[in-house]
C-alpha positions in Angstrom: 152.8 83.4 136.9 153.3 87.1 137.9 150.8 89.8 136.3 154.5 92.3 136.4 155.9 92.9 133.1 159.5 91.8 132.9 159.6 93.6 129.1 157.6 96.1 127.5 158.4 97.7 124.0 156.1 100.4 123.3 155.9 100.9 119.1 159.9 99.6 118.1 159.9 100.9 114.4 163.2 99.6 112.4 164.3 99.8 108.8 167.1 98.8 106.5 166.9 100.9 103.9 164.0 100.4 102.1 162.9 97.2 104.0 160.6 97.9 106.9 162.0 94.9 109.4 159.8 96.2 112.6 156.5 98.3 112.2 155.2 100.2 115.1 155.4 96.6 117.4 153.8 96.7 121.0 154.6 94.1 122.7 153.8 92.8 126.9 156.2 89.9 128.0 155.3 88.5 131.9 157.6 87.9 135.0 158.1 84.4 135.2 156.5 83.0 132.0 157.8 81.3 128.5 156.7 83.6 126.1 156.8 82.6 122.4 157.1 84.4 119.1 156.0 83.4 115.7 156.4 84.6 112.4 157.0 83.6 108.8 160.6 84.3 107.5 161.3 87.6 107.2 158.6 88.3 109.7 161.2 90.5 111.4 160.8 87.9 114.5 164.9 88.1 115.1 165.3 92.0 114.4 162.9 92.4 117.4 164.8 90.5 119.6 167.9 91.4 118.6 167.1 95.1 119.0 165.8 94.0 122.6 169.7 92.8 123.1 171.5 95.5 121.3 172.8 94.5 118.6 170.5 97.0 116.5 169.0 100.1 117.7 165.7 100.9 117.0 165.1 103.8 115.0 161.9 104.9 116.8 159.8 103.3 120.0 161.0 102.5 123.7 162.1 99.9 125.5 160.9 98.9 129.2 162.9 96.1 131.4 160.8 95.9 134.9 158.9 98.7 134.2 161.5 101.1 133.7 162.3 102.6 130.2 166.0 101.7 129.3 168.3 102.3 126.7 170.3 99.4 125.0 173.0 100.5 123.1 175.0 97.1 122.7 175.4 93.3 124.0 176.7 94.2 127.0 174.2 97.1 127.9 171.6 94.1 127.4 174.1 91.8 129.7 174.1 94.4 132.8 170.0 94.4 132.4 169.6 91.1 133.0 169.1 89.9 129.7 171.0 87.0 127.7 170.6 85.5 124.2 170.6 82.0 122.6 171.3 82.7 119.3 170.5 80.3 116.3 174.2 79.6 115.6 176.0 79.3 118.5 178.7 82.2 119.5 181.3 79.6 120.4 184.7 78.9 120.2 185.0 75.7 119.5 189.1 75.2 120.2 188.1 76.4 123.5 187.0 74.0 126.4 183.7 74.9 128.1 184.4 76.5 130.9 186.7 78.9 128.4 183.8 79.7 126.6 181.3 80.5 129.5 184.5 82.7 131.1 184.9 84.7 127.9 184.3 88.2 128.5 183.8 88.0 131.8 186.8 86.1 133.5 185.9 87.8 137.0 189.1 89.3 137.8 192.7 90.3 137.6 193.9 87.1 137.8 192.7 84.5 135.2 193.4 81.6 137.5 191.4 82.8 140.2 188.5 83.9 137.6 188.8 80.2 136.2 188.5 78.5 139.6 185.6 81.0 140.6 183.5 80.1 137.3 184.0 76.2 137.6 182.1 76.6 141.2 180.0 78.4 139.9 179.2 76.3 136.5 179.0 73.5 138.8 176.3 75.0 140.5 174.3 76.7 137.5 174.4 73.2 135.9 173.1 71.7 138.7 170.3 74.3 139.6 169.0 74.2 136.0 170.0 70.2 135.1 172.3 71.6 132.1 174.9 69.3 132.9 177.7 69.5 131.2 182.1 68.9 131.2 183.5 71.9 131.8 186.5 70.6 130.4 185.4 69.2 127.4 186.6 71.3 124.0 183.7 72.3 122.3 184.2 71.5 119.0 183.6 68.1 120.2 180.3 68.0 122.1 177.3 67.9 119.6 175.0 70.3 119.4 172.5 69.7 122.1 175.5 70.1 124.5 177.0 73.3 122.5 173.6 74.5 123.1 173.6 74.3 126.8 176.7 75.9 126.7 174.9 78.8 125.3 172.6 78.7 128.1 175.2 78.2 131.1 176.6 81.6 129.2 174.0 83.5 129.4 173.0 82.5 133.1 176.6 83.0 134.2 176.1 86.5 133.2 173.3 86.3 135.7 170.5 86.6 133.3 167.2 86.6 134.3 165.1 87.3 130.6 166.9 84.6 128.3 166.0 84.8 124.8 165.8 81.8 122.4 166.2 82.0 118.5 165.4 78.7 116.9 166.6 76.7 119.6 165.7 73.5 118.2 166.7 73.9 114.6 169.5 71.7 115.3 168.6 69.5 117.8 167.1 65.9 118.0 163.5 65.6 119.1 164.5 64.0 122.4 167.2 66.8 122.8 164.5 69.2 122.3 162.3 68.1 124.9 165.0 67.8 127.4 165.7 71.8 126.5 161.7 72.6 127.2 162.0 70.8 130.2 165.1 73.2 131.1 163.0 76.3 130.0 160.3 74.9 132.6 162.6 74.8 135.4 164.1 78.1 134.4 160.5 79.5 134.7 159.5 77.9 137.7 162.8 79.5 139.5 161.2 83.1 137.7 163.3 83.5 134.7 161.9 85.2 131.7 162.1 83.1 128.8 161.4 84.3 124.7 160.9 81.7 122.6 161.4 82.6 119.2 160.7 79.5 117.0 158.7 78.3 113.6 157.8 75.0 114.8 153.9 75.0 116.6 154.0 72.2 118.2 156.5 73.4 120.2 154.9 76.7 120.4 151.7 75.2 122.1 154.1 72.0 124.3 156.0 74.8 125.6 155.1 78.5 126.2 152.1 80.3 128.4 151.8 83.0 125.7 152.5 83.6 122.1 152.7 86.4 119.9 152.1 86.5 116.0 154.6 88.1 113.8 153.8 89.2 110.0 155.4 91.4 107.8 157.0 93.2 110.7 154.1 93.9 113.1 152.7 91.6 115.5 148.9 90.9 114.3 148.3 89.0 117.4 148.9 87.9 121.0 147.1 84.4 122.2 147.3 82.7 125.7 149.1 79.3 124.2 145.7 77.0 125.8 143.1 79.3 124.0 144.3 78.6 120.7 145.4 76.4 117.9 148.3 75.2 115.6 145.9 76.2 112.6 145.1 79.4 113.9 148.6 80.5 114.7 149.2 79.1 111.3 146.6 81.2 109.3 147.9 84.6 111.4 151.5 83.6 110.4 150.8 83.9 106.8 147.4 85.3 106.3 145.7 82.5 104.6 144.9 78.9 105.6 148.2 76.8 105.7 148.2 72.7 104.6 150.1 71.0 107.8 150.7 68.0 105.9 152.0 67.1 102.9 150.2 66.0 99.8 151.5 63.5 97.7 150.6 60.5 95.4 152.2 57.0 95.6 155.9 57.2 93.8 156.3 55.5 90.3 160.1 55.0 91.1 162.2 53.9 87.2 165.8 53.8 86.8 168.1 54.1 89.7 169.8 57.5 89.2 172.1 57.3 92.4 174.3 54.1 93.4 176.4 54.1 96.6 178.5 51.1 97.3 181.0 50.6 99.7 181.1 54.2 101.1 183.9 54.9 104.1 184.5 58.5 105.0 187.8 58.9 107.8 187.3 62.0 109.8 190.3 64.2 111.0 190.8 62.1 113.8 191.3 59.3 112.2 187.6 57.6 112.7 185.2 56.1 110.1 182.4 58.3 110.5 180.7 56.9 107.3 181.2 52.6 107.3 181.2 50.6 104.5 177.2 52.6 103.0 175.7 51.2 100.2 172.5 52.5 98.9 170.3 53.4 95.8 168.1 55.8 94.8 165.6 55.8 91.8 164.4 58.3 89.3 161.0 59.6 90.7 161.4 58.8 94.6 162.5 60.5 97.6 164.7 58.3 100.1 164.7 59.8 103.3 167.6 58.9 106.0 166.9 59.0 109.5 169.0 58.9 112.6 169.9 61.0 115.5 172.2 63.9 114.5 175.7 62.9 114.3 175.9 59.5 113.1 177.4 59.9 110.1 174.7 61.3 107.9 176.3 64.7 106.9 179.1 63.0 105.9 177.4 61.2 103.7 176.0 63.9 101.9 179.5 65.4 101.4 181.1 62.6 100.0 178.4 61.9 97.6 178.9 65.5 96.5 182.6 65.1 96.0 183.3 67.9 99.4 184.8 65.1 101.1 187.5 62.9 100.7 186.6 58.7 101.0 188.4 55.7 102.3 186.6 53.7 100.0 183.6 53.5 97.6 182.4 54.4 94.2 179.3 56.6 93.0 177.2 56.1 90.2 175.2 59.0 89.1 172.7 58.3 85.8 175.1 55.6 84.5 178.6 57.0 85.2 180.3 55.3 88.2 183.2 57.0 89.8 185.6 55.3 92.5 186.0 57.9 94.5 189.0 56.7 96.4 191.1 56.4 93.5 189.6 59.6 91.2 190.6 63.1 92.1 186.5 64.6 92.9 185.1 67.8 93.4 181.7 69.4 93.6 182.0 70.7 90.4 182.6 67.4 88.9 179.7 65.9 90.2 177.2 69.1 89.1 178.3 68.2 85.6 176.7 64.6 86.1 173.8 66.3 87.0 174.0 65.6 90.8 172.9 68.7 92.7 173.5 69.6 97.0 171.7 71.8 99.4 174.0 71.2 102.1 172.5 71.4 105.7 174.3 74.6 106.9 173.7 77.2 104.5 175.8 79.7 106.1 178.9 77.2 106.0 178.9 75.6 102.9 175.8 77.2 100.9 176.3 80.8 100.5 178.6 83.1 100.5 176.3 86.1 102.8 178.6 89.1 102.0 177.8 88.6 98.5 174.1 90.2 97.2 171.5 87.5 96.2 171.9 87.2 92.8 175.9 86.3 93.2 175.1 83.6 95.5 172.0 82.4 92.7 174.6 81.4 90.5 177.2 79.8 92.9 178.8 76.9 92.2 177.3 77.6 88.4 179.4 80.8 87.7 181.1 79.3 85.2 178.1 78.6 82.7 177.8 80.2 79.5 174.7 81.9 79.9 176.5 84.5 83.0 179.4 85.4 80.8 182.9 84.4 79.5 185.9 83.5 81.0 186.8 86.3 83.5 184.1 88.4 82.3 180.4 87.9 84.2 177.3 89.1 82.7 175.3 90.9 85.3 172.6 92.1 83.4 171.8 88.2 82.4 172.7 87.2 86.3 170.6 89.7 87.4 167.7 88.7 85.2 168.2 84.8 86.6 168.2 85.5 89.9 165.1 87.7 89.9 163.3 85.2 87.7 163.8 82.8 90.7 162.6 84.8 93.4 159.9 85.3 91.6 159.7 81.5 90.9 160.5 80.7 94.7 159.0 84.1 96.6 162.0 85.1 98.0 161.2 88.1 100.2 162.2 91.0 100.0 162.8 90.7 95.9 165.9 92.7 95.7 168.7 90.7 93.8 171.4 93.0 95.1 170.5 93.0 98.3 173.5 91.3 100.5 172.4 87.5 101.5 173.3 88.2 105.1 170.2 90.8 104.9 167.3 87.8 104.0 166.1 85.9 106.8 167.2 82.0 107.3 164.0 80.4 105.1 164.9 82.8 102.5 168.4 82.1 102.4 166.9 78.3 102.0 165.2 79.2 99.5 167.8 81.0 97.4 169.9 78.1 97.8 167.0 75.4 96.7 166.3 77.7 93.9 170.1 77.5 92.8 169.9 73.8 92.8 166.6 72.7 91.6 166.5 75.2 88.7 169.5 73.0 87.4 167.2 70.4 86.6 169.4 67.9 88.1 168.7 64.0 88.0 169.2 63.6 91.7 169.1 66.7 94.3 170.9 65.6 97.7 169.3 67.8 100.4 169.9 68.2 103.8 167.9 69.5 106.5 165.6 71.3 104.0 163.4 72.9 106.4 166.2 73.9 109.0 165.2 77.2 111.0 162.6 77.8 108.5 158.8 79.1 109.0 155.7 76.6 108.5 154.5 79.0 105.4 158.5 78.7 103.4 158.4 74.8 104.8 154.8 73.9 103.0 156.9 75.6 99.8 159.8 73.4 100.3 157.9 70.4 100.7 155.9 71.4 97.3 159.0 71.6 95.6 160.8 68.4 96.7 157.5 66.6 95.9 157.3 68.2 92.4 160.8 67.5 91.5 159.9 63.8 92.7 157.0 63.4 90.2 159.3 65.0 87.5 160.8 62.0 87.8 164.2 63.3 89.0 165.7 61.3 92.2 165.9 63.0 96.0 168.2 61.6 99.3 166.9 63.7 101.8 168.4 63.9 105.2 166.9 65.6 108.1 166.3 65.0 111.8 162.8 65.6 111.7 160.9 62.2 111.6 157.9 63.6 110.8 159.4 65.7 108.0 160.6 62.0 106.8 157.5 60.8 107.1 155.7 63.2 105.0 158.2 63.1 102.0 160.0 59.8 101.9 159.3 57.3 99.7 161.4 54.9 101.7 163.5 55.0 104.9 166.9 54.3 105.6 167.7 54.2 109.0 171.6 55.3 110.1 173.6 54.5 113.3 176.8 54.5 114.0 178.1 55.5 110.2 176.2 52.4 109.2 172.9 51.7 107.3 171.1 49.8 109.8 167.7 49.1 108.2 165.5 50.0 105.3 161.8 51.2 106.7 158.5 52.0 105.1 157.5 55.5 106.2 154.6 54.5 108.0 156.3 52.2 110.3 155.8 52.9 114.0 158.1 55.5 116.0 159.0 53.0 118.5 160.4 50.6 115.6 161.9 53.5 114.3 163.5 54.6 117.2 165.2 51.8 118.0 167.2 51.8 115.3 168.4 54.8 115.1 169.5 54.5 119.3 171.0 51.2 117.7 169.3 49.1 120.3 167.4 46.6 117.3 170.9 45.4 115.9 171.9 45.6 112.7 170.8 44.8 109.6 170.8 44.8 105.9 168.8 47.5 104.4 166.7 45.6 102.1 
């Protein structure tokens, strides 16, 4: 590893209005090294980075790319400098085929053709080089997300970068697609790229960088060589206090079932099942966790079950009132008034609406109720009041209700949507990917929360593609493949036994 300095930022100061996202930050990244950063939510982690791209410009401080100072005024200041980003949702087309994507600003000529044929050479050979293989023919909207992310990647390499930032780059990958990634960084490395890491997860932190730098409140309150230190003490400089890495929870006194799924076949828009023939149940004071690789049906699940998706075939019961949802016009709203609540795994998508302030999106989905007004007419003194009373509740940073949703970090957001749904006192909360992109201090929270609402005795179908996540909080474990429930597991069993059923490789079973 080179002692050179492939960045320097000498004290980056940023604000937005009266939050104070970066404070005075010094920070020393090395030529040739994977160099992470972590940070609770909010931390100001992503405003760091993405004033190193250009997207903002700082308001005081310098930047310094090989040793010289530069000034960044935009993406493609940051492109001619050598320097790419991953961002946590992917800047894709997805209409567009690969090679499309990678070409997109940057075709390489007058003529497109000759621009096309030069970038398929040359894709050929970054894929190749770095092992990101990938059909550059393939339209993106159908390659899953491991593959959209390498995509990313081959972008930013294309561009001939040789710093590569990555924000959350495993929020929505597998575990196995996540170690092929760190194997990629690795390689990128070894040939003397530049890699920043930004990510929340610490095991990942200490598997895969040389150094790390702590991020709180804005300032960095640390830097550590990754094999001098340790997951709890990166965790107590992330929030300032000693953080439980495990979940606690007593055995589950599960009662009446309070969810019933029989028969459940979701069509895509091409005209496959994605969801085939699911029956389940969950009780009143347990958490049923489903695991699986990403894509295999489980999102679609969790949308028909909230009535966001139209069915083949199947009913839902929910607390005693079955509804066959092939025959029976059903929407979300429908369902809430059963008492059935949804955080849905993409906030930004189907969650919140982020041009709207906090306390708009507190009530979404609920707008309608009495207590925040009459007919046309909203009450935003008593809206107000709710939503601050849940950040409170919740510690939702910063605590401005008006502030716009797009201004709060990603565990935030979570949180504002969680706080929506649980403060309904629902009988079963259907949550997916609770933790996505969020830092180990918000997930602890989260996980305290799910657990609570548990031993309230309300029901929770969690899905999430973190086995140890489903681990910690299941009561039970479903295991899907395929659109198909293809085996009912105790949360202890071993990850071997586990992992062959969700690669489909034990056969299929009953869920018992």
């Amino acid at each position: 590893m080179s002692e050179e300095l492939a960045i320097e930022l000498v004290g980056i100061d940023k604000r937005f209005g009266p939050v104070h996202a970066n404070r005075n930050i010094d920070l020393k990244v090395r030529k040739g090294s994977i160099h992470g950063i972590v940070g609770e939510n909010g931390a100001g982690k992503s405003t760091l980075m993405s004033i190193l791209y250009g997207f903002y410009h700082a308001d005081g401080g310098e930047i310094r790319v090989d040793g010289k100072t530069v000034s960044i005024a935009g993406s493609q200041a940051a492109i001619a400098l050598g320097i790419g980003m991953v961002h946590q949702h992917f800047m894709l087309v997805e209409n567009f085929t690969v090679l499309e994507n990678v070409i997109l600003g940057a075709e390489g000529g007058p003529v497109l053709a000759g621009g096309m044929s030069r970038a398929r050479a040359e894709l050929k050979r970054l894929a190749a080089d770095y092992d990101l293989k990938v059909d550059p023919d393939a339209v993106i909207g159908d390659l899953p997300v491991g593959l959209q992310q390498r995509v990313e990647i081959l972008k930013a390499l294309f561009r001939g970068a040789d710093i590569l930032i990555l924000d959350e780059p495993t929020g929505v990958l597998t575990p196995a697609e996540a170690d092929h990634l760190f194997r990629i960084l690795r390689v990128l490395r070894d040939e003397g790229k530049t890699v920043l890491l930004i990510t929340h997860k610490l095991r990942e932190i200490m598997a895969a960088t040389d150094h790390v730098s702590v991020m709180r409140r804005g300032e960095i309150v640390a830097t550590r060589q990754t094999q001098k230190t340790s997951m709890g003490e990166l965790a107590e400089l992330m929030v300032g206090r000693r953080v439980l890495l495990e979940v606690t929870k007593g055995p589950a006194t599960p009662g009446r079932p309070v969810l019933q799924v029989e028969g459940l076949t979701v069509r895509d828009g091409r005209g496959v099942d994605v969801v085939r023939d699911v029956s389940l149940e969950v009780r009143a004071g347990e958490i049923v966790g489903i695991a699986g690789v990403s894509g295999n049906g489980q999102s679609q699940l969790l949308e028909a079950i909230a009535g966001i998706r139209k069915v083949r075939s199947g009913s839902v019961t929910v607390d005693g009132t079955r509804i066959d949802l092939a025959a029976t016009e059903v929407d979300a709203a429908r369902m809430r008034r059963l008492g059935l609540a949804h955080v849905p795994e993409d906030r930004h998508r189907m969650g919140l609406v982020t041009r709207f302030p906090e306390c708009e999106n507190a009530i979404l989905g609920y707008h309608h109720d009495p207590a925040y007004g009459r007919g046309a007419f909203l009450d935003y003194d008593a809206i107000r009041n709710a939503a601050r009373e849940k950040i409170e509740k919740y510690d939702i940073r910063p605590p401005q209700c008006m502030l716009k949703t797009a201004n709060f970090s990603g565990g935030n957001q979570q949180k504002i949507v969680l706080a929506r749904e649980i403060e309904r006192d629902p009988v079963i909360l259907l949550v997916g990917q609770p933790t996505r992109g969020v830092d180990i201090g918000a997930i602890e929270f989260i996980h305290k929360r799910l657990v609570a609402l548990r031993d309230a005795g309300k029901g929770v179908l969690l899905v999430s593609v973190e086995l140890d996540e489903i681990r910690a909080l299941a009561d039970r474990v479903l295991v899907m493949f395929d659109g198909r429930v293809v085996g009912e597991r105790a949360p202890e069993t071993e990850d071997s036994e586990l992992g062959l059923l969700m690669a489909g490789a034990a056969g299929q079973e009953a869920a018992e």
